[in-house]
N, CA and C atoms of all chains as a GROMACS GRO file, in nm:
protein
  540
    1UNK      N    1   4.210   9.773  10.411
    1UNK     CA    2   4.319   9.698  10.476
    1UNK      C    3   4.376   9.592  10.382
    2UNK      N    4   4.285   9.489  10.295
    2UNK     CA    5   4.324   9.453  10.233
    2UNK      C    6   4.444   9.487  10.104
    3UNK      N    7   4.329   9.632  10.039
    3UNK     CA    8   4.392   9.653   9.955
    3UNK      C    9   4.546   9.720  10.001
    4UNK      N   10   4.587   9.748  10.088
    4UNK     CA   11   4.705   9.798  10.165
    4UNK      C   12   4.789   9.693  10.143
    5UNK      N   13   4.715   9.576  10.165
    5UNK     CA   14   4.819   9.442  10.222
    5UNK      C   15   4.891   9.439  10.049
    6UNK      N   16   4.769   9.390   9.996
    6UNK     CA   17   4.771   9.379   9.884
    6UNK      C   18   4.882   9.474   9.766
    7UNK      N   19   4.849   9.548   9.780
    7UNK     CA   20   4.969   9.702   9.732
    7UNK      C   21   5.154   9.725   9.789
    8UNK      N   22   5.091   9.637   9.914
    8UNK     CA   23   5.270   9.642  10.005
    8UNK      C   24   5.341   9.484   9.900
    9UNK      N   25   5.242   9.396   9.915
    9UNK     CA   26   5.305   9.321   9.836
    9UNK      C   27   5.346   9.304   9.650
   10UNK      N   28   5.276   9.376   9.598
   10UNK     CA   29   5.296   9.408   9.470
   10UNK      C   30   5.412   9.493   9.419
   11UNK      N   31   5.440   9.618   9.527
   11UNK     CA   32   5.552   9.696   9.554
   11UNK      C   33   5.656   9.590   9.613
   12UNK      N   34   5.622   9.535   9.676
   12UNK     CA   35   5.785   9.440   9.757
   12UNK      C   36   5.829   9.326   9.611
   13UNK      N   37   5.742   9.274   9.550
   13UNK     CA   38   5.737   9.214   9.447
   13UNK      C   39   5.806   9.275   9.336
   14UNK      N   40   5.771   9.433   9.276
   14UNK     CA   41   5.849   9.483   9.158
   14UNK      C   42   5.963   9.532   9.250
   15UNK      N   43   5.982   9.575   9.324
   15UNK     CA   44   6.097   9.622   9.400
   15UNK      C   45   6.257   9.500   9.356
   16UNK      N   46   6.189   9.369   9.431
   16UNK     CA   47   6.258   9.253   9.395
   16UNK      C   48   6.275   9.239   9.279
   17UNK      N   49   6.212   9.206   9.180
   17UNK     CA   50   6.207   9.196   9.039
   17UNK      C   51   6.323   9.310   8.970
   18UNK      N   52   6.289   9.409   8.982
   18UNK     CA   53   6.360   9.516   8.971
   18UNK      C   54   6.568   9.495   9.026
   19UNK      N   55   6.568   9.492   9.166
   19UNK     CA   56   6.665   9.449   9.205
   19UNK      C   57   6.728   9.399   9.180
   20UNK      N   58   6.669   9.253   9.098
   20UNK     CA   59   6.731   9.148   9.037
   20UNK      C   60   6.799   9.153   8.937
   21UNK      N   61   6.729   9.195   8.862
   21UNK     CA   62   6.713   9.184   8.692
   21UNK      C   63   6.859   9.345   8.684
   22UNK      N   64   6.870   9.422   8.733
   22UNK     CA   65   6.954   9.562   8.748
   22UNK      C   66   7.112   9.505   8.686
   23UNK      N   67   7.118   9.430   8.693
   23UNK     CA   68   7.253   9.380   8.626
   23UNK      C   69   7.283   9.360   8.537
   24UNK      N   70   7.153   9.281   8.458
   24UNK     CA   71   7.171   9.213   8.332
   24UNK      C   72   7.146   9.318   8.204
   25UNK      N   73   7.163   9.422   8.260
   25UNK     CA   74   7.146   9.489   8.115
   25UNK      C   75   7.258   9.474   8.021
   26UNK      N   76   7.282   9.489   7.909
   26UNK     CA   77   7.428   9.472   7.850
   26UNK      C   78   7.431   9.666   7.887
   27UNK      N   79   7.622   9.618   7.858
   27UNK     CA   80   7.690   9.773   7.827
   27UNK      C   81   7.668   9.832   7.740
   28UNK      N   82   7.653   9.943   7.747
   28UNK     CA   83   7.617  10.045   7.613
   28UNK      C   84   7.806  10.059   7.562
   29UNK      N   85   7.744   9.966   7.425
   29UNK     CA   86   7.919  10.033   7.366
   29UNK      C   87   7.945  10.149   7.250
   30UNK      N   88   8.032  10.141   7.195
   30UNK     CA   89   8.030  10.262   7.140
   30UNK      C   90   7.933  10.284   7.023
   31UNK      N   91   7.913  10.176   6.943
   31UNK     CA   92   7.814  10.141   6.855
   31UNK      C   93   7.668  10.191   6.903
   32UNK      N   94   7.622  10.134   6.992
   32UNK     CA   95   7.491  10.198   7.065
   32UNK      C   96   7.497  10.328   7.119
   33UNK      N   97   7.552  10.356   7.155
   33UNK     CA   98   7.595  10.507   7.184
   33UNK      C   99   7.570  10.596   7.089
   34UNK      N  100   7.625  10.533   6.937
   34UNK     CA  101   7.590  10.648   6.808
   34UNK      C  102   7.462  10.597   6.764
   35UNK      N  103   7.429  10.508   6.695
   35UNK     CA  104   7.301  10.467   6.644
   35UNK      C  105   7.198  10.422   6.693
   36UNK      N  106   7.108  10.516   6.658
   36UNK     CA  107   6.946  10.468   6.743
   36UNK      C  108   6.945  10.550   6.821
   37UNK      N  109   7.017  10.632   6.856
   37UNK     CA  110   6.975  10.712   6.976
   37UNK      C  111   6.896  10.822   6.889
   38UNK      N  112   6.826  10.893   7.000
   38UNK     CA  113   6.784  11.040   6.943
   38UNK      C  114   6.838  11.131   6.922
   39UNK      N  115   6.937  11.150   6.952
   39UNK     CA  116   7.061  11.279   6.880
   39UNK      C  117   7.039  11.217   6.727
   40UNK      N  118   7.096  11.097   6.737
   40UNK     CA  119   7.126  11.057   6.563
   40UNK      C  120   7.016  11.028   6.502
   41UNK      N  121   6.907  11.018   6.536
   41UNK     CA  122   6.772  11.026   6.451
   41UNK      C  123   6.759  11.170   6.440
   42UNK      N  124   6.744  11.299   6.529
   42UNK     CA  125   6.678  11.422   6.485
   42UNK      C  126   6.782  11.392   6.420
   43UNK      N  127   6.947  11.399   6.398
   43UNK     CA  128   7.053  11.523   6.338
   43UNK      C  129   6.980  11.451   6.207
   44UNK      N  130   6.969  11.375   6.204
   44UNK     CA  131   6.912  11.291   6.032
   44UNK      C  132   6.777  11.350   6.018
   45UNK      N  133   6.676  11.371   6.072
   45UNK     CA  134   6.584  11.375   6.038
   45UNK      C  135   6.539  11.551   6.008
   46UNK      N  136   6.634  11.630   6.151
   46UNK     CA  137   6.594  11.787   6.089
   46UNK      C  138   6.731  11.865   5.995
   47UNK      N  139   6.809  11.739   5.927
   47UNK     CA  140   6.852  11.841   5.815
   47UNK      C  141   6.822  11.761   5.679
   48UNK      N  142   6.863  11.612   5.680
   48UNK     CA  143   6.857  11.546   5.511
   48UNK      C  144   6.663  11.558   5.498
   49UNK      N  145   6.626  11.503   5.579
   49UNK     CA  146   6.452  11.517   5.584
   49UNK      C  147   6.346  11.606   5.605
   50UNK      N  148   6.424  11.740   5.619
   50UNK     CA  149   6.333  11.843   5.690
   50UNK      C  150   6.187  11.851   5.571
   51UNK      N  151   6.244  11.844   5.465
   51UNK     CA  152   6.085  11.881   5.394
   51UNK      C  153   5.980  11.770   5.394
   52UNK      N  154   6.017  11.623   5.409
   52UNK     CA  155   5.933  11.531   5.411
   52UNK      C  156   5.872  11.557   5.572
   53UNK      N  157   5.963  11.605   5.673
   53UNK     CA  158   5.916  11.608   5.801
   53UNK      C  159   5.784  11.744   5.772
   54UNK      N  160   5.802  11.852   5.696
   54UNK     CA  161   5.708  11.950   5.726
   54UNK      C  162   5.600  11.923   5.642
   55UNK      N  163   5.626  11.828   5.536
   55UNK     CA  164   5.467  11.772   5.425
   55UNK      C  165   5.408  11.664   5.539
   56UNK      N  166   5.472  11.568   5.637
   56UNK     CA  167   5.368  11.497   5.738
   56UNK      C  168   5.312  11.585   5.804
   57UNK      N  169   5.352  11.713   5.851
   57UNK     CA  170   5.270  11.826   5.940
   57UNK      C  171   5.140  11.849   5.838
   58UNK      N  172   5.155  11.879   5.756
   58UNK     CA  173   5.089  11.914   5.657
   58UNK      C  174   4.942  11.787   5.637
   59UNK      N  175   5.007  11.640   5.617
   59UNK     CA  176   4.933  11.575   5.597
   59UNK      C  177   4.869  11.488   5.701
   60UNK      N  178   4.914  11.571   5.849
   60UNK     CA  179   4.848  11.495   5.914
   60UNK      C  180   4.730  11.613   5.977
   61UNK      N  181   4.739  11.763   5.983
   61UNK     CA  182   4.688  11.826   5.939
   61UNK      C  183   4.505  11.793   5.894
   62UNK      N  184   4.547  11.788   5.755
   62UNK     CA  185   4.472  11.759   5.627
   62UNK      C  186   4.352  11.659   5.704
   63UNK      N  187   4.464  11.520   5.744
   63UNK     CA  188   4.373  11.364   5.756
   63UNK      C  189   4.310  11.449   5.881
   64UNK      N  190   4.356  11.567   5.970
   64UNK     CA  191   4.219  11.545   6.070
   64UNK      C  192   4.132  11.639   6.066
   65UNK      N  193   4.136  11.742   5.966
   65UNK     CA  194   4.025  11.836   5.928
   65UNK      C  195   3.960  11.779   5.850
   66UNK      N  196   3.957  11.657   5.768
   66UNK     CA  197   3.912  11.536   5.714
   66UNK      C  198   3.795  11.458   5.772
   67UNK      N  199   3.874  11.430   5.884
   67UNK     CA  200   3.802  11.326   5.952
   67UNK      C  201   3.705  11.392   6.034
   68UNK      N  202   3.734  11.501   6.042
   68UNK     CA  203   3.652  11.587   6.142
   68UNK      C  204   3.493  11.628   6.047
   69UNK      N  205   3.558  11.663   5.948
   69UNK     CA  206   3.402  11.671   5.816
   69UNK      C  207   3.374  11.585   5.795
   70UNK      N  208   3.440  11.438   5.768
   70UNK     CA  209   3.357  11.335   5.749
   70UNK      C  210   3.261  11.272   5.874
   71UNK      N  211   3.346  11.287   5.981
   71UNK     CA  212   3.253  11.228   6.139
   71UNK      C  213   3.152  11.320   6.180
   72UNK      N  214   3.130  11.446   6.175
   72UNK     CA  215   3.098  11.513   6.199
   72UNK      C  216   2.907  11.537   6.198
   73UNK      N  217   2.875  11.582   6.321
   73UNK     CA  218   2.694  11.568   6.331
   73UNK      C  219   2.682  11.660   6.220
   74UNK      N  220   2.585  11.631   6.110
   74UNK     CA  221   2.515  11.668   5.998
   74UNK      C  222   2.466  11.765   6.052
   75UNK      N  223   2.449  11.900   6.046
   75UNK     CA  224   2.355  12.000   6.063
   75UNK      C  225   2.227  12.016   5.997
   76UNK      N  226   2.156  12.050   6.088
   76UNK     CA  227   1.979  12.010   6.011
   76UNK      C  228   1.975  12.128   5.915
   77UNK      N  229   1.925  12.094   5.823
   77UNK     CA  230   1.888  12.214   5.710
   77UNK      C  231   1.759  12.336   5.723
   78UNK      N  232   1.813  12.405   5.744
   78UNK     CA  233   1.694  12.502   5.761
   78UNK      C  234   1.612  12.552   5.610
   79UNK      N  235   1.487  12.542   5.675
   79UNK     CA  236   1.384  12.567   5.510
   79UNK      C  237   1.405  12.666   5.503
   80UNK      N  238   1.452  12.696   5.373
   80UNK     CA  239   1.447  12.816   5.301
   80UNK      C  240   1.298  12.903   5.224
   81UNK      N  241   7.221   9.028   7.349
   81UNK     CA  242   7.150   9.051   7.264
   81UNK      C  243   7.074   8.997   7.201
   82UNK      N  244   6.979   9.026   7.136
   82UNK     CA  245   6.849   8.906   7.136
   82UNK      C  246   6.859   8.920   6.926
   83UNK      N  247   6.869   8.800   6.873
   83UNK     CA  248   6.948   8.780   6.778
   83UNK      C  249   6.859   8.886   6.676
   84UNK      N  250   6.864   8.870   6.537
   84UNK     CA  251   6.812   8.922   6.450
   84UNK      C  252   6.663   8.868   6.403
   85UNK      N  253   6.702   8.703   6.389
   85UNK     CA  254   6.586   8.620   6.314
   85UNK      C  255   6.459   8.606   6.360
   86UNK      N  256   6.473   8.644   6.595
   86UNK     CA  257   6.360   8.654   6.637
   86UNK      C  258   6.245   8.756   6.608
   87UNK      N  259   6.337   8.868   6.540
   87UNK     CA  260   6.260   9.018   6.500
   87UNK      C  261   6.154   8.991   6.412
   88UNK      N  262   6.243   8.926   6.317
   88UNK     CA  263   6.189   8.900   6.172
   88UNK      C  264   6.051   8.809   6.205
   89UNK      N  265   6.100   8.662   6.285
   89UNK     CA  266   5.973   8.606   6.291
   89UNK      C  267   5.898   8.653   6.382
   90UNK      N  268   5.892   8.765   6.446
   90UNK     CA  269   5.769   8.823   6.508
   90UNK      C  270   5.716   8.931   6.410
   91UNK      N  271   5.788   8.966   6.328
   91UNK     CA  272   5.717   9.096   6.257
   91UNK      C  273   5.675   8.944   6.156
   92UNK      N  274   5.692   8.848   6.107
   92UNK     CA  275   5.607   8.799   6.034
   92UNK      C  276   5.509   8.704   6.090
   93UNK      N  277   5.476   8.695   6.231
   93UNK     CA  278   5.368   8.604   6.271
   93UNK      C  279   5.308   8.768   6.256
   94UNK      N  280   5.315   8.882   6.335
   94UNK     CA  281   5.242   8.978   6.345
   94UNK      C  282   5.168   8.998   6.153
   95UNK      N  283   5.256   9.022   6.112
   95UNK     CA  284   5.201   9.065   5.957
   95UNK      C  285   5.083   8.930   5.917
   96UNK      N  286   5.121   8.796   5.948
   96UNK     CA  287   5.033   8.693   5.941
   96UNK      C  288   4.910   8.722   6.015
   97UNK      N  289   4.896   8.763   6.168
   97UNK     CA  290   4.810   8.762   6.218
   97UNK      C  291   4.696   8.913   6.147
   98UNK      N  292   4.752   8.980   6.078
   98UNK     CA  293   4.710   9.072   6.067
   98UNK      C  294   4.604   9.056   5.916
   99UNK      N  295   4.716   8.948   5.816
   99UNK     CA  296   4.683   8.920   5.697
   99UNK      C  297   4.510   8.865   5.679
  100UNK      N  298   4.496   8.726   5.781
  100UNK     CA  299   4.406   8.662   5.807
  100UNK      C  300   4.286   8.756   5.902
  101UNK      N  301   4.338   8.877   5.995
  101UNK     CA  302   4.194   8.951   6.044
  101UNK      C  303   4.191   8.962   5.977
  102UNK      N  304   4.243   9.071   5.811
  102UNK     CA  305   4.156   9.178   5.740
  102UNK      C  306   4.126   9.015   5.603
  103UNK      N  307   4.143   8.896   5.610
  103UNK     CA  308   4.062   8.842   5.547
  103UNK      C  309   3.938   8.782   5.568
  104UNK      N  310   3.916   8.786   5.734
  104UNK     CA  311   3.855   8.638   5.751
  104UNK      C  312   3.728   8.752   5.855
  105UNK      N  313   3.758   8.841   5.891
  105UNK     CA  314   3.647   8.925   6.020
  105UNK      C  315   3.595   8.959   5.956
  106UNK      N  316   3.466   8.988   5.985
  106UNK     CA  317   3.313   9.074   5.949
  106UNK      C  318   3.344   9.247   5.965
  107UNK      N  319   3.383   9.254   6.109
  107UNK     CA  320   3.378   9.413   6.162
  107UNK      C  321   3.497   9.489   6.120
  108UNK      N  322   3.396   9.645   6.060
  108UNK     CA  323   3.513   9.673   5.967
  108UNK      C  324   3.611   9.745   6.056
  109UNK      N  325   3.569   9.773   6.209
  109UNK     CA  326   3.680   9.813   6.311
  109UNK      C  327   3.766   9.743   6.329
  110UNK      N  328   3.765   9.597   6.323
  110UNK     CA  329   3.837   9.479   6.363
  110UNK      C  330   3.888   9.494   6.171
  111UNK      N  331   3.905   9.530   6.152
  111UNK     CA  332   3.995   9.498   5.987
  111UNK      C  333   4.029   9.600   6.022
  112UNK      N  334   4.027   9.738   6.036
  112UNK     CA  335   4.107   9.817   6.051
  112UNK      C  336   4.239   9.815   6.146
  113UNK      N  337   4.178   9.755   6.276
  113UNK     CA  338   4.328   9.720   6.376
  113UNK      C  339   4.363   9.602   6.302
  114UNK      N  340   4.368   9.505   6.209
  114UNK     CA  341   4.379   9.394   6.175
  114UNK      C  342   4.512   9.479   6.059
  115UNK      N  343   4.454   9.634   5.962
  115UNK     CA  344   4.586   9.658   5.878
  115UNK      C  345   4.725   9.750   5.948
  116UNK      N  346   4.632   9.777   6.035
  116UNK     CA  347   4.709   9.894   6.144
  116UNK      C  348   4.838   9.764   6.212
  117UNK      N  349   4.805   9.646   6.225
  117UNK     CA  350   4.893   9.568   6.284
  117UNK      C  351   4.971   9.487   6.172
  118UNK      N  352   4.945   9.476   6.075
  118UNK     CA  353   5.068   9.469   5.924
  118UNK      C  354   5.082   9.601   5.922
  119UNK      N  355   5.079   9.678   5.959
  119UNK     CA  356   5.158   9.835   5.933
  119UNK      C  357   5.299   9.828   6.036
  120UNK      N  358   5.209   9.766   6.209
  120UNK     CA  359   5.320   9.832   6.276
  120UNK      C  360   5.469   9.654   6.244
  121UNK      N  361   5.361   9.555   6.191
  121UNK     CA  362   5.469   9.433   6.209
  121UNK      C  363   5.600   9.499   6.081
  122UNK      N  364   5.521   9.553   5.987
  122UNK     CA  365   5.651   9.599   5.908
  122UNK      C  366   5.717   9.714   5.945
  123UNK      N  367   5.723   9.761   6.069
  123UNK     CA  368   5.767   9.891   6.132
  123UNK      C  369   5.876   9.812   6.205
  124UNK      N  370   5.842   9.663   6.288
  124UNK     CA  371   5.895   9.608   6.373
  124UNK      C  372   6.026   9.548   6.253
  125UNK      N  373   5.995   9.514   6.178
  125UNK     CA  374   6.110   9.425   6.030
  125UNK      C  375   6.203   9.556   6.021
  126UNK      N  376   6.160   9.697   5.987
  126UNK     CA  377   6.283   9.806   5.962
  126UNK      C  378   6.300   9.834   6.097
  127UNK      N  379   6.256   9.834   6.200
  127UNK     CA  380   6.340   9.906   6.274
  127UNK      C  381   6.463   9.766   6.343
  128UNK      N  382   6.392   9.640   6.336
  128UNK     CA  383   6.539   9.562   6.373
  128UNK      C  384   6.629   9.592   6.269
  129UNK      N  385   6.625   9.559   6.112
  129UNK     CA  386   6.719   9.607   6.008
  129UNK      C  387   6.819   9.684   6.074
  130UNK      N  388   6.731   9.831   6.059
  130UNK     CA  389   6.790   9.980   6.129
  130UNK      C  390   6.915   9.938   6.234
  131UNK      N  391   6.882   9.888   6.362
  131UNK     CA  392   6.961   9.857   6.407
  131UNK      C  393   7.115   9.752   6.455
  132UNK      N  394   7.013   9.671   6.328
  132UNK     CA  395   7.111   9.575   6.308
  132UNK      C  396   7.218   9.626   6.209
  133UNK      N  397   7.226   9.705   6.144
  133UNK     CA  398   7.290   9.746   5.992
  133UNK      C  399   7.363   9.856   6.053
  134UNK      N  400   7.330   9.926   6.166
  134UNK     CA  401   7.374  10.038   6.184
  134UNK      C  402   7.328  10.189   6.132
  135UNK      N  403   7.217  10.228   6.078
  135UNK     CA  404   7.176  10.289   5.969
  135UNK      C  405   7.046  10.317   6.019
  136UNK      N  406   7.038  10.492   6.042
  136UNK     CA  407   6.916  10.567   6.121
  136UNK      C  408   6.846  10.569   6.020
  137UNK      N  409   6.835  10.540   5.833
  137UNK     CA  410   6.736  10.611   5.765
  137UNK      C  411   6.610  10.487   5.797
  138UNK      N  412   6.670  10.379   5.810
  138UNK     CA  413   6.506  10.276   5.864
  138UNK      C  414   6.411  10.286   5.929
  139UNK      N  415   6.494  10.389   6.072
  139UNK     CA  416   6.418  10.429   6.144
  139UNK      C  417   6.302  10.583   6.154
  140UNK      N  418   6.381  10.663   6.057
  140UNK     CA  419   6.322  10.748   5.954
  140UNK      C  420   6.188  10.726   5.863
  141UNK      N  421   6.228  10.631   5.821
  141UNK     CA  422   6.138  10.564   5.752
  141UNK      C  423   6.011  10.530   5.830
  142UNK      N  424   6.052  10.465   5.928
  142UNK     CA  425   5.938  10.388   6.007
  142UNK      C  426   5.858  10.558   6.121
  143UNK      N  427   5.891  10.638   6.098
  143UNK     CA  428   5.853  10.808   6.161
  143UNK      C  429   5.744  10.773   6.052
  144UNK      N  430   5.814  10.823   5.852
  144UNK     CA  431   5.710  10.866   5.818
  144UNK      C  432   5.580  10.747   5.811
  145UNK      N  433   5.631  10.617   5.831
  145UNK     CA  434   5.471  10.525   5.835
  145UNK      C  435   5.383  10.549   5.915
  146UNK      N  436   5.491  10.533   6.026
  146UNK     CA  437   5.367  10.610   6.137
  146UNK      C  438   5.255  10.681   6.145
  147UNK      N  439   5.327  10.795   6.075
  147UNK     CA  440   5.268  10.943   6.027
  147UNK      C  441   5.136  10.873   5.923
  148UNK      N  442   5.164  10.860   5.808
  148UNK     CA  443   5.074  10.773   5.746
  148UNK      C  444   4.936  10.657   5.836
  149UNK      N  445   5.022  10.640   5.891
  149UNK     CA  446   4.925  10.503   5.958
  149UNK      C  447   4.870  10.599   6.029
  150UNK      N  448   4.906  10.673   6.105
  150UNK     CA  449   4.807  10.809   6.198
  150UNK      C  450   4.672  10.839   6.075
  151UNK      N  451   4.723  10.877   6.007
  151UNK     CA  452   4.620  10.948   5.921
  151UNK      C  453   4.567  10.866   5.871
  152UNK      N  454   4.578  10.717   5.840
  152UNK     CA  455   4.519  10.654   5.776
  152UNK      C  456   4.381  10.594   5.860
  153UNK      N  457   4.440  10.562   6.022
  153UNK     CA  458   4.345  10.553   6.145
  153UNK      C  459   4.223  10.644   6.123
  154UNK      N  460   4.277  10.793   6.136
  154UNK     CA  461   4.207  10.910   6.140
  154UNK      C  462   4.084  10.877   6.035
  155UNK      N  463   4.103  10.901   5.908
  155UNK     CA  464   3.991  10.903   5.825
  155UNK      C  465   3.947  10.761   5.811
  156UNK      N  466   4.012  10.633   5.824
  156UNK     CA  467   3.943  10.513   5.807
  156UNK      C  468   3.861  10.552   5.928
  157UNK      N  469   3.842  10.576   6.083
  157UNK     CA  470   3.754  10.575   6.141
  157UNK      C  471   3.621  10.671   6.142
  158UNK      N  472   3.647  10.771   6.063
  158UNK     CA  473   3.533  10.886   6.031
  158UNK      C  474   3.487  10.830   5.953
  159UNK      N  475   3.534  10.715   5.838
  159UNK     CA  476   3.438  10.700   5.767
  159UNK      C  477   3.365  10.546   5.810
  160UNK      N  478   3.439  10.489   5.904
  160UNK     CA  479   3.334  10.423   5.966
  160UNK      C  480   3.244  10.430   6.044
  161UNK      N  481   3.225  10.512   6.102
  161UNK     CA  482   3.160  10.664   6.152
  161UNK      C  483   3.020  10.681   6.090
  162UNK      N  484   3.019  10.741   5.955
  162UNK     CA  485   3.006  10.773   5.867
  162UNK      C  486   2.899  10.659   5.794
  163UNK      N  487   2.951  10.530   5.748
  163UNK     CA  488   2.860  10.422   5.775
  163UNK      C  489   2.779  10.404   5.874
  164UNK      N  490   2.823  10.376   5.975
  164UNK     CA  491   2.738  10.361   6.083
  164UNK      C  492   2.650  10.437   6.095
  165UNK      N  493   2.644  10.594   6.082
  165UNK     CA  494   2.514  10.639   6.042
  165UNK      C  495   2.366  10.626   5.938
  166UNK      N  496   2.513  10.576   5.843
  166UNK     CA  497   2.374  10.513   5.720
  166UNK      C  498   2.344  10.389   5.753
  167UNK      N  499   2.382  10.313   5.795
  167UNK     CA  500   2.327  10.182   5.753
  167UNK      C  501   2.311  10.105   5.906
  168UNK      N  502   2.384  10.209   6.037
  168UNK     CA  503   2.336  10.186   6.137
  168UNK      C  504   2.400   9.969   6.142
  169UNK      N  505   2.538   9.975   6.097
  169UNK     CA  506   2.596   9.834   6.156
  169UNK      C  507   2.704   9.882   6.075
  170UNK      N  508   2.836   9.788   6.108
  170UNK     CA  509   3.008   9.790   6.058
  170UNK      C  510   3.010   9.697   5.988
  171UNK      N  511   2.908   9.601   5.981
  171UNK     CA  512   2.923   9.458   5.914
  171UNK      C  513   2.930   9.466   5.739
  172UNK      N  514   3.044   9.458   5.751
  172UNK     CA  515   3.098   9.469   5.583
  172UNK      C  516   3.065   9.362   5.473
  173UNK      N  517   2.940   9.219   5.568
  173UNK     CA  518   2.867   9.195   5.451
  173UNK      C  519   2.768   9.263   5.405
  174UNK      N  520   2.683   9.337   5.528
  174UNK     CA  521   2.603   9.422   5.481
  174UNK      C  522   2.572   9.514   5.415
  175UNK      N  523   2.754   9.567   5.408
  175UNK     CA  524   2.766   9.706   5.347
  175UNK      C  525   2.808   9.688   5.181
  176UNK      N  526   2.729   9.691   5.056
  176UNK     CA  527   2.753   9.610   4.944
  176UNK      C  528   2.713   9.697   4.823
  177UNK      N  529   2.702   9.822   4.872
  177UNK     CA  530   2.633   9.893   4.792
  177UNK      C  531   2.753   9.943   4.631
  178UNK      N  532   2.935   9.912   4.674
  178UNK     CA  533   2.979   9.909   4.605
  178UNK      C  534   3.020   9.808   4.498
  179UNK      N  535   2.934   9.680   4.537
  179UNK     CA  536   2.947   9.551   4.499
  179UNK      C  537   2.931   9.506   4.343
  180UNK      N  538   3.061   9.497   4.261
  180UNK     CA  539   2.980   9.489   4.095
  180UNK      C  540   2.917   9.354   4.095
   0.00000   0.00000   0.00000
């Protein structure tokens, strides 16, 4: 019961908060519209960058078959 | 809009706060989030640039650190890992065996 009470008011709380604040965003102008968005990061990133983008596949790859042999439980040695 | 100079001096208290963990802490987990956080404060310096300038390659840039800082997480923690099995503690006075 508490936690009910408790939960109605936390919700009535961001609800308000929320409500409030809904105005003050600035306008998206035309400037923000082109830069920073994700259209204009991939179109940059999967044609001038494509090979640096497929050597991080590569090297991130690498760092976790890496980390995986270095962390990795030691297997007991069997006597030969 | 929230100006330019506030960016800057948060990516440089962050890079400060980060400077002094990896000088002043014992635990080599706590130095690791200590370079991981001068990684992301200079992520926070290009990507205000980026947007302040108008110009996606900053933010490009700050992809491949990421990428880097991923991998750098990755194996810095296997090999603390890795210690901790030998010497059974993180405490990087203890650990001295590379010490000239």
């Amino acid at each position: 019961m508490v936690s009910f009470l408790l939960g109605a008011v936390v919700l009535s709380q961001l609800l308000y908060t929320v409500g409030s604040l809904s105005g003050t965003l600035p306008a998206v102008s035309g400037e923000m519209a082109t830069v920073g968005t994700v259209e204009a990061i991939g179109n940059e990133m999967f044609t001038t960058y494509l090979l640096p983008f497929e050597v991080t596949a590569i090297l991130l790859t690498a760092a976790v078959v890496g980390a995986v042999l270095i962390a990795q439980r030691k297997i007991k040695q069997q006597d030969s | 809009m929230i100006a330019l100079n506030w960016y800057l001096a948060l990516g440089a208290v962050l890079f400060t706060i980060g400077v002094l963990g990896v000088l002043t802490r014992k635990n080599a987990i706590v130095i690791l989030m200590s370079a991981e956080l001068m990684l992301n404060s200079v992520n926070l310096t290009l990507v205000s640039f980026s947007a302040h300038l108008g110009d996606v390659h900053g933010q490009i840039l700050v992809f491949f650190v990421l990428c880097v800082a991923a991998a750098e997480a990755a194996v810095g923690l296997a090999i603390i890992i890795s210690i901790f099995r030998n010497n059974l503690s993180v405490d990087i006075t203890k650990i001295n065996l590379l010490r000239w």
